[in-house]
Steps between C-alpha positions, in 0.01 A plus 500: 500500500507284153377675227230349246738490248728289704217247591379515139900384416486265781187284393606477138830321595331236716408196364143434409406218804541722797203502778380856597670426848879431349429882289386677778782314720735614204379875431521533954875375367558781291354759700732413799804467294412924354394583859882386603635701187354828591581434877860496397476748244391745756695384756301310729726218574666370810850455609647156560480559865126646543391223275669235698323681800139488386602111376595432837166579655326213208760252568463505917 
């Protein structure tokens, strides 16, 4: 989860013409990007080999 001080931070370094669509699309962005941080932080990651295994069942 993004905290409000990190969306706060976010909007004040975009530039001024943005559409509501491209900050939402941007602040879904960040939110993925921390949810990946803490994943690996704790430890939930893959190995090479299990993700090439769950890959494998997108890519058939």
């Amino acid at each position: 989860m993004i905290t409000k001080t990190q969306i706060i931070n976010t909007l004040e370094n975009l530039p001024e013409d943005l559409s509501i669509d491209q900050v939402i699309d941007h602040l879904i962005f960040l939110e993925k990007v921390q949810k990946g941080l803490d994943d690996s932080a704790n430890g939930r990651t893959y190995t090479k080999e299990e993700a090439r295994e769950k890959l494998q069942k997108w890519l058939k």
